[in-house]
MIDOSE-1310 file (N, C-alpha, C; in nm, 2 decimals, decimal comma, always signed):
residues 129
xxxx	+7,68/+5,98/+8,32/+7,79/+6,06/+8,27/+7,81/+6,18/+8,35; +7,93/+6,18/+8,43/+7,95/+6,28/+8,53/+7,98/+6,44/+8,42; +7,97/+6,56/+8,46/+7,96/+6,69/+8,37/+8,13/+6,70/+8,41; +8,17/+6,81/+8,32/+8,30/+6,88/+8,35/+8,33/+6,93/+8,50
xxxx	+8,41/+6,92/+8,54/+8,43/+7,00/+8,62/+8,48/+7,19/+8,59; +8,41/+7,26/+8,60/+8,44/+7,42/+8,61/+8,57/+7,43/+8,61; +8,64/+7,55/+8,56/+8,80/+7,59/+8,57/+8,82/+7,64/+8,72; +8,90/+7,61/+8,74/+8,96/+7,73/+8,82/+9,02/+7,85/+8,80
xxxx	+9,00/+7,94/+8,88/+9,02/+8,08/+8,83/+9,20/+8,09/+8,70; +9,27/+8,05/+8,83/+9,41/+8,00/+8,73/+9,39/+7,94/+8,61; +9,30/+7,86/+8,58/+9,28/+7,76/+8,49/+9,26/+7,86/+8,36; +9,09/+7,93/+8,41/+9,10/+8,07/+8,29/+9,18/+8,11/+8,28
xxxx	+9,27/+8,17/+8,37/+9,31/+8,26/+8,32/+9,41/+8,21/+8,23; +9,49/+8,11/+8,22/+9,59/+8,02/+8,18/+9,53/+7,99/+8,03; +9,38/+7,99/+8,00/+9,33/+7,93/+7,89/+9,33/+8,05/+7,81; +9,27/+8,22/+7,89/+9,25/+8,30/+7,84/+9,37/+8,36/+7,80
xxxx	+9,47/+8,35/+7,84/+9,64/+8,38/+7,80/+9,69/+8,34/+7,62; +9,67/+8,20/+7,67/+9,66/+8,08/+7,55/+9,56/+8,15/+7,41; +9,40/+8,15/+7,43/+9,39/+8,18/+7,34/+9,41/+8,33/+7,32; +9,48/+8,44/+7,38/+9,46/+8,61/+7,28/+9,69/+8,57/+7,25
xxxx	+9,74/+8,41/+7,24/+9,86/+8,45/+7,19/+9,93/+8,53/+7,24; +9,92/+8,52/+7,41/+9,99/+8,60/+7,45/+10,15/+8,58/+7,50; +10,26/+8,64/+7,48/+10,38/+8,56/+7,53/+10,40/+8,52/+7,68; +10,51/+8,46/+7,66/+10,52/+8,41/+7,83/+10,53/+8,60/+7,94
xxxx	+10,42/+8,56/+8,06/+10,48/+8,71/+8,12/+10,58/+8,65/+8,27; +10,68/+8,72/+8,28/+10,74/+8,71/+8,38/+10,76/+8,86/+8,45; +10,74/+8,81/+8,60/+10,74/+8,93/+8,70/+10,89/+8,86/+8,74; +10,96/+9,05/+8,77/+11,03/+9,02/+8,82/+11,06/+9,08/+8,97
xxxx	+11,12/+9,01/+9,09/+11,11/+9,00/+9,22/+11,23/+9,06/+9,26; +11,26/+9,15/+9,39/+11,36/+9,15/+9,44/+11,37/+9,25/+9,54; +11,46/+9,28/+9,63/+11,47/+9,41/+9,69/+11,47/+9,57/+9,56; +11,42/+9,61/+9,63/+11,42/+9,75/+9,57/+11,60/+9,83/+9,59
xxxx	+11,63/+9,80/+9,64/+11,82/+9,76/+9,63/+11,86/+9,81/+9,50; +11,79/+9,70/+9,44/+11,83/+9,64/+9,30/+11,75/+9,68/+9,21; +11,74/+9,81/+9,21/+11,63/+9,87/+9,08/+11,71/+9,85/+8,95; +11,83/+9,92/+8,96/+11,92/+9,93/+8,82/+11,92/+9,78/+8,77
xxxx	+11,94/+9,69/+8,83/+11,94/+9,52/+8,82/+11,81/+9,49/+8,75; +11,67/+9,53/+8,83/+11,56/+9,51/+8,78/+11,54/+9,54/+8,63; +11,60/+9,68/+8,63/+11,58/+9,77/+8,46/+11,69/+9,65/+8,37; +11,78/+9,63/+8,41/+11,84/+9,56/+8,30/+11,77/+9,39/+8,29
xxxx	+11,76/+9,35/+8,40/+11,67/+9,22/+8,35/+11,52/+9,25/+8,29; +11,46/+9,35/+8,31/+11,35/+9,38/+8,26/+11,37/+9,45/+8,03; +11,49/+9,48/+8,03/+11,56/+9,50/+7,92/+11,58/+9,34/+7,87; +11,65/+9,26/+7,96/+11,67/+9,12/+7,87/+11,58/+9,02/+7,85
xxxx	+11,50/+9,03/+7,96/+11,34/+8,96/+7,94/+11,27/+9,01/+7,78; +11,24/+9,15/+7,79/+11,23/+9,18/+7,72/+11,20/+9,17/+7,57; +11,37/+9,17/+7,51/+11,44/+9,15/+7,43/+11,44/+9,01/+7,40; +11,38/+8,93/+7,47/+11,37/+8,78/+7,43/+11,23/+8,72/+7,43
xxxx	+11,15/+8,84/+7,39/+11,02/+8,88/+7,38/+10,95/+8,76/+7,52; +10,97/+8,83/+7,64/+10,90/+8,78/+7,72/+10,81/+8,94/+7,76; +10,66/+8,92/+7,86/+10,61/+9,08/+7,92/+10,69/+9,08/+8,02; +10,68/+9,19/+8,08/+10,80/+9,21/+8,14/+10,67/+9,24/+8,29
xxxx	+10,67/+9,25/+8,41/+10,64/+9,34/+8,51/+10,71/+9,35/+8,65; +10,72/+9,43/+8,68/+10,80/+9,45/+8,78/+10,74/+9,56/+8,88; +10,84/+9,57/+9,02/+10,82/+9,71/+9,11/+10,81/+9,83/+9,03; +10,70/+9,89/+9,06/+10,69/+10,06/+8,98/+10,76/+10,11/+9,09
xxxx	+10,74/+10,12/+9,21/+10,82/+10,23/+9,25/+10,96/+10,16/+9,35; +11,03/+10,26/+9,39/+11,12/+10,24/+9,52/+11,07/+10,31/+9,64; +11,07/+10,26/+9,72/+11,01/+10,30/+9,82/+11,14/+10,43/+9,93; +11,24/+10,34/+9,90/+11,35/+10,39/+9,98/+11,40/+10,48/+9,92
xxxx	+11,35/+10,55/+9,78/+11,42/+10,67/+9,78/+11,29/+10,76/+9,79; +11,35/+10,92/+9,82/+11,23/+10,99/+9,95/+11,11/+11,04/+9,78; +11,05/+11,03/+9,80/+10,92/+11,09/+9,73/+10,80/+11,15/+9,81; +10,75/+11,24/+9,73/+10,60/+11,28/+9,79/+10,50/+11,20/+9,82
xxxx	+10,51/+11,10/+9,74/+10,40/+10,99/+9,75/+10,41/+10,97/+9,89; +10,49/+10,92/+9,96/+10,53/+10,86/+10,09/+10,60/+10,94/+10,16; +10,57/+11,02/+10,13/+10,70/+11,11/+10,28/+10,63/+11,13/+10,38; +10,48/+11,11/+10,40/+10,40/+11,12/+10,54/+10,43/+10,94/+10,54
xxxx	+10,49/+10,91/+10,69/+10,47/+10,83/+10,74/+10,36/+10,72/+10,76; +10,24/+10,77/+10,76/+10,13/+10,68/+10,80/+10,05/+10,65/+10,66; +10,08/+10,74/+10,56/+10,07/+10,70/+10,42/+10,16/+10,61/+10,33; +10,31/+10,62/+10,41/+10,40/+10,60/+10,34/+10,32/+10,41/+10,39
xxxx	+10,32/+10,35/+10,50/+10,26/+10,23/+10,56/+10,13/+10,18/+10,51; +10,06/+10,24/+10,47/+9,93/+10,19/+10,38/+9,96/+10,19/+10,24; +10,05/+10,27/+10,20/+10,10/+10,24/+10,03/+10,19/+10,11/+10,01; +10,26/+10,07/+10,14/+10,36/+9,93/+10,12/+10,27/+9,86/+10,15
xxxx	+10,16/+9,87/+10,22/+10,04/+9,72/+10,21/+9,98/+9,71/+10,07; +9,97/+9,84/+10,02/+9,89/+9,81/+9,90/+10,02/+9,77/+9,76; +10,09/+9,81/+9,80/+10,20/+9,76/+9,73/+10,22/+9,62/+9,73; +10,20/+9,55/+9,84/+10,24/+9,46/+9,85/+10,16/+9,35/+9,78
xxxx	+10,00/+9,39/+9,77/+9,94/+9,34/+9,74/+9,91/+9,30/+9,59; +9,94/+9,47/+9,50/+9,97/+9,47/+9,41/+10,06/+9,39/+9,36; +10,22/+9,38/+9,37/+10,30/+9,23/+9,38/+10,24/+9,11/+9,35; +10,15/+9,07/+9,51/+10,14/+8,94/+9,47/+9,99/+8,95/+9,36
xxxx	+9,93/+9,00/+9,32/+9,90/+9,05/+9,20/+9,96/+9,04/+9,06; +10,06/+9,08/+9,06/+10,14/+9,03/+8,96/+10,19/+8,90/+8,93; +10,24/+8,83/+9,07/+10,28/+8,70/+9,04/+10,17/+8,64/+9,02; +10,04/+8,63/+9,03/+9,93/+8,52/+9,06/+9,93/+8,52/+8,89
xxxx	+9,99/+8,68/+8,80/+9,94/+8,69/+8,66/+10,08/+8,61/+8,59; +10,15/+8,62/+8,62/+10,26/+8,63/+8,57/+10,36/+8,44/+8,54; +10,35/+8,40/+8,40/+10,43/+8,32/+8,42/+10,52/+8,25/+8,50; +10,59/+8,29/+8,51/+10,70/+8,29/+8,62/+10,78/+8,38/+8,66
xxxx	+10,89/+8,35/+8,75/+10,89/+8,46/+8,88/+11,08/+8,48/+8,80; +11,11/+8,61/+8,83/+11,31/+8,60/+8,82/+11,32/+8,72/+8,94; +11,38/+8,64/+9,05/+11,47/+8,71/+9,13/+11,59/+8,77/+9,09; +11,58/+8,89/+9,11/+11,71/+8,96/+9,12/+11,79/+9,04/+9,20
xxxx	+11,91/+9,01/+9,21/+12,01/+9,08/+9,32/+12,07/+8,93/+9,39; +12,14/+8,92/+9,51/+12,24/+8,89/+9,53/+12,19/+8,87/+9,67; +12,04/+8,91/+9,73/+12,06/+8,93/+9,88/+11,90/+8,91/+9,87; +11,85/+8,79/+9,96/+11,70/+8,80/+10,00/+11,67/+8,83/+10,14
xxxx	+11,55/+8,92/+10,10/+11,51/+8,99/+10,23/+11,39/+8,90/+10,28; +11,35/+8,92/+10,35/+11,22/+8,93/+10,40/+11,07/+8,91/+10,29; +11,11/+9,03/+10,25/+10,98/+9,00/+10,18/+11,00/+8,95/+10,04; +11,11/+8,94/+9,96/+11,12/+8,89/+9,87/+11,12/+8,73/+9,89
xxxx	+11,16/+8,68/+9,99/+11,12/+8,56/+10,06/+11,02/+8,50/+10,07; +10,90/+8,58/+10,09/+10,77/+8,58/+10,13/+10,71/+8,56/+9,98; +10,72/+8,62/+9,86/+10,71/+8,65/+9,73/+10,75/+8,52/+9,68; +10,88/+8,45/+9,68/+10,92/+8,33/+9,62/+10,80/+8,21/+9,69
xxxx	+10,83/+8,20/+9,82/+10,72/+8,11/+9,85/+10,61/+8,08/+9,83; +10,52/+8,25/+9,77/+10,41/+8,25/+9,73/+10,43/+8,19/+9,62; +10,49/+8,22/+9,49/+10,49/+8,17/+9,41/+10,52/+8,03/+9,32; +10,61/+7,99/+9,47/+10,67/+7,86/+9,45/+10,48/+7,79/+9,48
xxxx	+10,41/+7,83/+9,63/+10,31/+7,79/+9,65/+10,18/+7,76/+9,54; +10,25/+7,88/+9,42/+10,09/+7,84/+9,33/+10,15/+7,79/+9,21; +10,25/+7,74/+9,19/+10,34/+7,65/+9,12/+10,39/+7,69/+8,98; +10,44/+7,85/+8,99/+10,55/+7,92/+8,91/+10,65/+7,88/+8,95
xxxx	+10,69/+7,88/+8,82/+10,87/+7,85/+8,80/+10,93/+7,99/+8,84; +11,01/+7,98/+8,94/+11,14/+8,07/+9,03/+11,30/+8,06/+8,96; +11,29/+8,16/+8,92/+11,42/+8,18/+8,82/+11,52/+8,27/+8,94; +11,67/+8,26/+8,93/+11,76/+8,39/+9,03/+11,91/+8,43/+8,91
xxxx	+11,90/+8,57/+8,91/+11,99/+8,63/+8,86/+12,13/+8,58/+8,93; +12,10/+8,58/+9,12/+12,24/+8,47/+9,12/+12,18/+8,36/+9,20; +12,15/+8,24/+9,15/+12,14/+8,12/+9,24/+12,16/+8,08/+9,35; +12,26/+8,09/+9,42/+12,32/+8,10/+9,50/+12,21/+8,16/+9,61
xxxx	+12,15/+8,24/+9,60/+12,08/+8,33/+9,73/+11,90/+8,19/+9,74; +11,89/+8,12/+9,64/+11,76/+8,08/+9,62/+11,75/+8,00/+9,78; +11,66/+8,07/+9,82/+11,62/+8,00/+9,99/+11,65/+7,86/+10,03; +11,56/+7,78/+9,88/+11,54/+7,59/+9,89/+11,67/+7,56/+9,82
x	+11,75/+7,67/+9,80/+11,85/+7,56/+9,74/+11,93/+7,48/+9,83
């Protein structure tokens, strides 16, 4: 009689979700463009009792955090990483805005890659469509 095979990390975590009842969480994806977009899909997610997570900051508007240049470039790597951090936790994915960049490109494919469902506020922009 061959033994179980071990979870995979996904696997816990998917089981550990399951048993603390926790609701579906969805991150949501996009240019930073589209913050005001993000606050209101983050409002309707929400409200239809999903977790919500999203970008904490904007990058492109000026702050202290980042106004030194060589800092501002180690905070978008760690940022970035943070992100895909989110999606690895996160149910599935909702694109927002109208325009895919670069890296929000890079974010769907990750996601699409670990086999979250990719949601778009407008369809239309979805890369594989």
């Amino acid at each position: 009689m061959s033994s179980p095979q071990p979870l995979t990390p996904e696997e816990e975590l998917a089981d550990a979700k399951k048993r603390l009842c926790l609701p579906r969480i969805v991150v949501i994806c996009g240019s930073t463009r589209f913050m005001a977009e993000m606050a209101e899909a983050d409002l309707r997610e929400t409200t239809a009792g999903k977790i919500v997570v999203k970008p904490g900051c904007d990058m492109k508007s000026p702050h202290e955090l980042w106004a030194d240049p060589l800092k501002a470039e180690a905070l978008k790597v760690r940022l970035g990483d943070l992100h895909r951090a989110k999606i690895r936790l996160a149910d599935e994915v909702l694109v927002v805005g109208d325009y895919i960049g670069d890296s929000t490109r890079a974010e769907i494919a990750y996601a699409r890659s670990l086999g979250k469902p990719v949601r778009f506020t407008h369809p239309d922009v979805d890369p594989d469509a």
